[in-house]
Backbone bond lengths (Angstrom), bond angles and torsions (degrees), N, CA, C in turn:
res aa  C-N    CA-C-N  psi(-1)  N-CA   C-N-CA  omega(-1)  CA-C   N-CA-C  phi
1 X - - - 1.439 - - 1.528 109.17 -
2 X 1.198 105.39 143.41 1.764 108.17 -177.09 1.118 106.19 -92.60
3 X 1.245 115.35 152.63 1.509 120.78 -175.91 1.231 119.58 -179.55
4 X 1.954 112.42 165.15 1.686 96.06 167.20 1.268 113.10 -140.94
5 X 1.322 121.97 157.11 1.174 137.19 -146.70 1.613 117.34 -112.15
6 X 1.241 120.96 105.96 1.336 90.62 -166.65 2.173 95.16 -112.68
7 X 1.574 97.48 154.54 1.496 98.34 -168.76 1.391 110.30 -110.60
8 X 1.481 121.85 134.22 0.970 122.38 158.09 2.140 132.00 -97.51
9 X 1.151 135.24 127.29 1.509 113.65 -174.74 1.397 101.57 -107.44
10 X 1.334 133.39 100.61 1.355 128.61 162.85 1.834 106.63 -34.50
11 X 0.989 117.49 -30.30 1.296 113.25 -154.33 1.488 115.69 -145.01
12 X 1.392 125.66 85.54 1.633 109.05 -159.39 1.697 103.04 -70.08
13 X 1.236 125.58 17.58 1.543 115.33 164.16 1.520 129.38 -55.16
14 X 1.357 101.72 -24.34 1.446 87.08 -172.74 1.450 117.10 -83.92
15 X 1.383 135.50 9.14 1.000 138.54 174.92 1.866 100.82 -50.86
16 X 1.271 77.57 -77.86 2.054 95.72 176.20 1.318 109.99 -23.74
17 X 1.772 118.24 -59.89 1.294 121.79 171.85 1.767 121.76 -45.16
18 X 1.833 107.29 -50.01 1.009 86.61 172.95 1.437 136.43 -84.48
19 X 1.321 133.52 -4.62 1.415 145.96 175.97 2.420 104.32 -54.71
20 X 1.526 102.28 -31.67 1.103 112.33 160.20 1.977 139.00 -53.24
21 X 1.376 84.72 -9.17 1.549 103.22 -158.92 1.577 92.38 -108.17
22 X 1.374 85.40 127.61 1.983 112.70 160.40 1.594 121.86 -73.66
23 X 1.582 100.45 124.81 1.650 107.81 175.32 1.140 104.58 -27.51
24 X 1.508 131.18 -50.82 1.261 128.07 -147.09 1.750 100.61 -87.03
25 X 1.050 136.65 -2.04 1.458 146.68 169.49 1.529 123.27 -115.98
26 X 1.457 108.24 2.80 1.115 115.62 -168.46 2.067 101.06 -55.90
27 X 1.136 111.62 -70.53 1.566 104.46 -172.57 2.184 103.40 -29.78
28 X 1.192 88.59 -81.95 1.701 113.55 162.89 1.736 89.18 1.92
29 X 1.551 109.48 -64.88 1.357 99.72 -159.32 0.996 110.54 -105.30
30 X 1.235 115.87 -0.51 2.130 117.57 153.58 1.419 104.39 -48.04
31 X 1.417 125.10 -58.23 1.401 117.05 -166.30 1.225 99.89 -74.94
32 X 1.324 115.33 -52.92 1.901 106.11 -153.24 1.911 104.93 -67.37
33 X 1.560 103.57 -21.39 1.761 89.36 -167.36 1.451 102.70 -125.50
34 X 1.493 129.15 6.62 1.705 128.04 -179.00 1.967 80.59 -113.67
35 X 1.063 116.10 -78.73 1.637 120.91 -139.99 1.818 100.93 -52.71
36 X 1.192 119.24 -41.30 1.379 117.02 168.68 1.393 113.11 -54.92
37 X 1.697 133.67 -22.98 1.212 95.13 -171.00 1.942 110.37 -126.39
38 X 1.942 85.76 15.08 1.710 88.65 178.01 1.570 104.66 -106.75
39 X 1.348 112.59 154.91 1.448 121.41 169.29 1.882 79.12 -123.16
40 X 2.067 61.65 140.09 1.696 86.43 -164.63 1.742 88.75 -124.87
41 X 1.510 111.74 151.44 1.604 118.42 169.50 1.427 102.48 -142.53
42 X 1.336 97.79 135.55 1.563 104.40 -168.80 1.699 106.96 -124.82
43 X 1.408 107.52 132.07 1.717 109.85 -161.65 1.562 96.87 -112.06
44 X 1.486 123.67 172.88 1.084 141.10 -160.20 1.684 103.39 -94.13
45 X 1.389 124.51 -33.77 1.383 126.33 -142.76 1.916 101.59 169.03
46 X 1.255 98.99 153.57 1.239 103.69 -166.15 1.686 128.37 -85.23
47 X 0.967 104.82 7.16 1.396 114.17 146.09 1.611 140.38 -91.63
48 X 1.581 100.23 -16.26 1.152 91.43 148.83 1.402 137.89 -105.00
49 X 0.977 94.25 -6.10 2.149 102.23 149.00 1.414 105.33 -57.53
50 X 1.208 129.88 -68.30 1.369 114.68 -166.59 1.591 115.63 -51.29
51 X 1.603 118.08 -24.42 1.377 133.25 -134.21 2.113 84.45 -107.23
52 X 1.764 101.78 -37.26 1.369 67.59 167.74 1.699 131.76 -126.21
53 X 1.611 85.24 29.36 1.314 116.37 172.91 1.837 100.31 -63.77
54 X 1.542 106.23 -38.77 1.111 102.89 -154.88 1.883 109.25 -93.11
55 X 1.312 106.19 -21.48 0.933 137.17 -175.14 1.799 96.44 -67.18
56 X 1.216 122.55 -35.21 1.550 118.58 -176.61 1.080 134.53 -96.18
57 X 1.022 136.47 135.29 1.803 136.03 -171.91 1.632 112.44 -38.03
58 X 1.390 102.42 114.80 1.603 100.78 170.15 1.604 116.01 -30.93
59 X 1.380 105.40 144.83 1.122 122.75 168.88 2.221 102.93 74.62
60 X 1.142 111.11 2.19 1.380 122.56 -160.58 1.623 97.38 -63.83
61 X 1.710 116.44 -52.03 1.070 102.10 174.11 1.529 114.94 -121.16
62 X 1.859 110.42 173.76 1.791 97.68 -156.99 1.477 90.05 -119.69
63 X 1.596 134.14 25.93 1.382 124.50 129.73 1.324 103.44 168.80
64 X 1.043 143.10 -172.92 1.521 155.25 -98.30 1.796 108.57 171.31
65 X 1.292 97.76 105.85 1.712 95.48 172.99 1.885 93.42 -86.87
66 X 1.215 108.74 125.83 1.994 100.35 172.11 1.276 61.47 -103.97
67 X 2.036 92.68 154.04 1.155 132.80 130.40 1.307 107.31 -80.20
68 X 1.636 115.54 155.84 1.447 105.66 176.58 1.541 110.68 -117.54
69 X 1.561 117.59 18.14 1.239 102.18 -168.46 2.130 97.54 -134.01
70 X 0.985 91.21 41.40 1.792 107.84 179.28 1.817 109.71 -76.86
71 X 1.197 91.44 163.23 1.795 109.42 -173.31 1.600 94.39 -95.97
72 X 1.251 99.65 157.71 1.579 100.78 177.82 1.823 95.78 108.89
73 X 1.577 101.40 -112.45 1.083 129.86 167.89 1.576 110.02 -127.93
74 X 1.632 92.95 141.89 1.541 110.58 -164.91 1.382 95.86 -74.53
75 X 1.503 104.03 169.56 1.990 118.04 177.77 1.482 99.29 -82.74
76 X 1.264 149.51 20.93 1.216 132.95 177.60 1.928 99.40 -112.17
77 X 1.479 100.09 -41.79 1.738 106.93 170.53 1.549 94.99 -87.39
78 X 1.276 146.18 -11.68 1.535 123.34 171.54 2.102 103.15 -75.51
79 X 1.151 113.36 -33.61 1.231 107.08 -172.86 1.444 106.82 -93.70
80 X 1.295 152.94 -24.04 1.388 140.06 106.72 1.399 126.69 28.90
81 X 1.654 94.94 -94.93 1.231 111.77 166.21 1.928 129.43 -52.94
82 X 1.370 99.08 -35.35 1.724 102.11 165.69 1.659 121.06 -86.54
83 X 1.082 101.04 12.44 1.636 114.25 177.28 1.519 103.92 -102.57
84 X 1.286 97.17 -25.36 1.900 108.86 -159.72 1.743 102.59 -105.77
85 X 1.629 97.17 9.44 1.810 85.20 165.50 1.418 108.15 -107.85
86 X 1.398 96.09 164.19 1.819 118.97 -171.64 1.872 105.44 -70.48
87 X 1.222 127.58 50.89 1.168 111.64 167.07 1.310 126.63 -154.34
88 X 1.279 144.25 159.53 1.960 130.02 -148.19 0.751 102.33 -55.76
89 X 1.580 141.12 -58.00 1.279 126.45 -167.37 1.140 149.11 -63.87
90 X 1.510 113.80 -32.12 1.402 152.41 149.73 1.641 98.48 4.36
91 X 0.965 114.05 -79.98 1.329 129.90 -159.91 1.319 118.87 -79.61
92 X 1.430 105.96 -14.46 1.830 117.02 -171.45 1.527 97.48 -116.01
93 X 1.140 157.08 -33.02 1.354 166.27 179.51 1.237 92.52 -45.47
94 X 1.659 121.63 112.40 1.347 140.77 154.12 1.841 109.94 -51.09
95 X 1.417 93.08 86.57 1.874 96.28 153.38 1.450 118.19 -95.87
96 X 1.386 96.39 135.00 1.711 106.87 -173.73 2.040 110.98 -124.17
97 X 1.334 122.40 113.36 1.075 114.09 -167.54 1.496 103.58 -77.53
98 X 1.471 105.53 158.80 1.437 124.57 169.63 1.793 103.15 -125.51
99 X 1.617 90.02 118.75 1.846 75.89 170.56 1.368 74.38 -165.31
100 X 1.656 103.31 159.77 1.509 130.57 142.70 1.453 121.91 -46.45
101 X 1.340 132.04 -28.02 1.744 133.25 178.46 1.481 95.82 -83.30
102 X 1.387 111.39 114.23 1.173 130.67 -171.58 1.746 113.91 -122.62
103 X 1.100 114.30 18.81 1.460 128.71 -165.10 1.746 93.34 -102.47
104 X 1.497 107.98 151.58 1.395 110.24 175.34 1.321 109.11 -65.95
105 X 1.004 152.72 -19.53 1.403 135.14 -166.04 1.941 87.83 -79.64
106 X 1.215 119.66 -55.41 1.280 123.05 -169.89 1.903 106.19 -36.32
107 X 1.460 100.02 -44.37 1.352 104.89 -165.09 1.922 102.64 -63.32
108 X 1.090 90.79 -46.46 1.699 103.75 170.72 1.425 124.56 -40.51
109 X 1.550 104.34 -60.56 1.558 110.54 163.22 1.276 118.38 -68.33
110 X 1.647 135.30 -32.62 1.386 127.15 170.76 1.855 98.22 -35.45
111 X 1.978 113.20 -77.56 0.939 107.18 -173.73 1.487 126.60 -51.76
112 X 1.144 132.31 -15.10 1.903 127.40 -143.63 1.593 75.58 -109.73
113 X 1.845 131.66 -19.35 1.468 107.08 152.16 1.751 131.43 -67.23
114 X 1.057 97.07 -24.33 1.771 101.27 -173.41 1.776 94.10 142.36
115 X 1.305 129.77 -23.28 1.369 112.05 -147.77 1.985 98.22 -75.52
116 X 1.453 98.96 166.88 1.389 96.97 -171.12 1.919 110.24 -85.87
117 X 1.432 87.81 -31.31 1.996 105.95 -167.06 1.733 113.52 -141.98
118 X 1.184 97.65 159.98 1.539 97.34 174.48 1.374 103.69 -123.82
119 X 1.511 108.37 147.13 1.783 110.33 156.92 1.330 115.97 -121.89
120 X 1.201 110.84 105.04 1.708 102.42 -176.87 1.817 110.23 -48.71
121 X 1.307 125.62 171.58 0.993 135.30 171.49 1.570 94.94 -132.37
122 X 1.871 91.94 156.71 1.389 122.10 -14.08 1.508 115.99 -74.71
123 X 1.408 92.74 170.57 1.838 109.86 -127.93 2.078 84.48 -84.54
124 X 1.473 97.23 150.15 1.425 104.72 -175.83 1.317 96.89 -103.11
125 X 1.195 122.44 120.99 1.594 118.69 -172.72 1.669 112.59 -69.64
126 X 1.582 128.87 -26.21 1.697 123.92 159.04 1.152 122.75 -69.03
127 X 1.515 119.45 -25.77 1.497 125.13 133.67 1.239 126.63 -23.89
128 X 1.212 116.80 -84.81 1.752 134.59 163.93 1.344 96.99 -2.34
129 X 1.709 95.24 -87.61 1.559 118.67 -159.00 1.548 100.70 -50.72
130 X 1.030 102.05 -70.36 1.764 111.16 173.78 1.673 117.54 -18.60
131 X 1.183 113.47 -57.25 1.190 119.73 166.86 1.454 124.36 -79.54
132 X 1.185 133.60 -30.33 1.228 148.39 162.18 1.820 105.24 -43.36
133 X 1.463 99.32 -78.69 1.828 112.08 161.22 1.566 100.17 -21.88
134 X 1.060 128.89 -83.67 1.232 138.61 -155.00 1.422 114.21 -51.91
135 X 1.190 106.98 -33.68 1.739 122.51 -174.39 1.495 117.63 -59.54
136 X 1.732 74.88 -59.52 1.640 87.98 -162.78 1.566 115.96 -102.28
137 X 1.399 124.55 20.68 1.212 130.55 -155.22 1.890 88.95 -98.49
């Protein structure tokens, strides 16, 4: 199912925690040291990401998995459009695409929309983290 994800970190500590973690435990330590400390909200289509992107207190959440291939409005005009509103975060909020088009031009257009990263699908979970780390650190 397509979708997007938007992240919240009560606590940017666990970055630190996870930089501690072995390839070989990496899932292991997806749950035990990411899933405890993110609240995660997951939308149908890309207007309502933008809709309750917009709907939440600046700075409320610290980034956004778009899917880019959603009903409604796609993740390339949902992150567009959340780049193109009037408020601090707008513009600094780590968007990271998720799609199956895994070809460089794709990676090109992820960015030349606003997004910060790509993860090809299906999704490489040291990827994830990798990019996740990077986001929110």
């Amino acid at each position: 199912m397509n979708c997007c994800i938007l992240i919240k970190t009560p606590a940017r500590h666990w970055a630190n925690r996870l930089i501690q973690c072995s390839a070989a435990n990496v899932m292991k330590s997806f749950r035990a040291v990411l899933l405890p400390v993110l609240f995660v909200q997951t939308v149908e289509n890309g207007q309502m990401a933008l809709e309750v992107f917009q709907a939440s207190d600046p700075g409320y959440y610290d980034a956004i998995l778009m899917d880019i291939q959603m009903p409604v409005m796609n993740g390339y005009d949902a992150t567009s459009a959340i780049r193109g509103l009037e408020r601090s975060d707008a513009q600094i909020i780590p968007i990271v695409a998720m799609t199956a088009d895994a070809f460089a031009a794709d990676v090109i257009k992820a960015r030349s929309a606003g997004m910060n990263d790509h993860i090809a699908k299906p999704i490489d979970i040291n990827r994830l983290l990798e990019v996740l780390q990077n986001c929110l650190m």
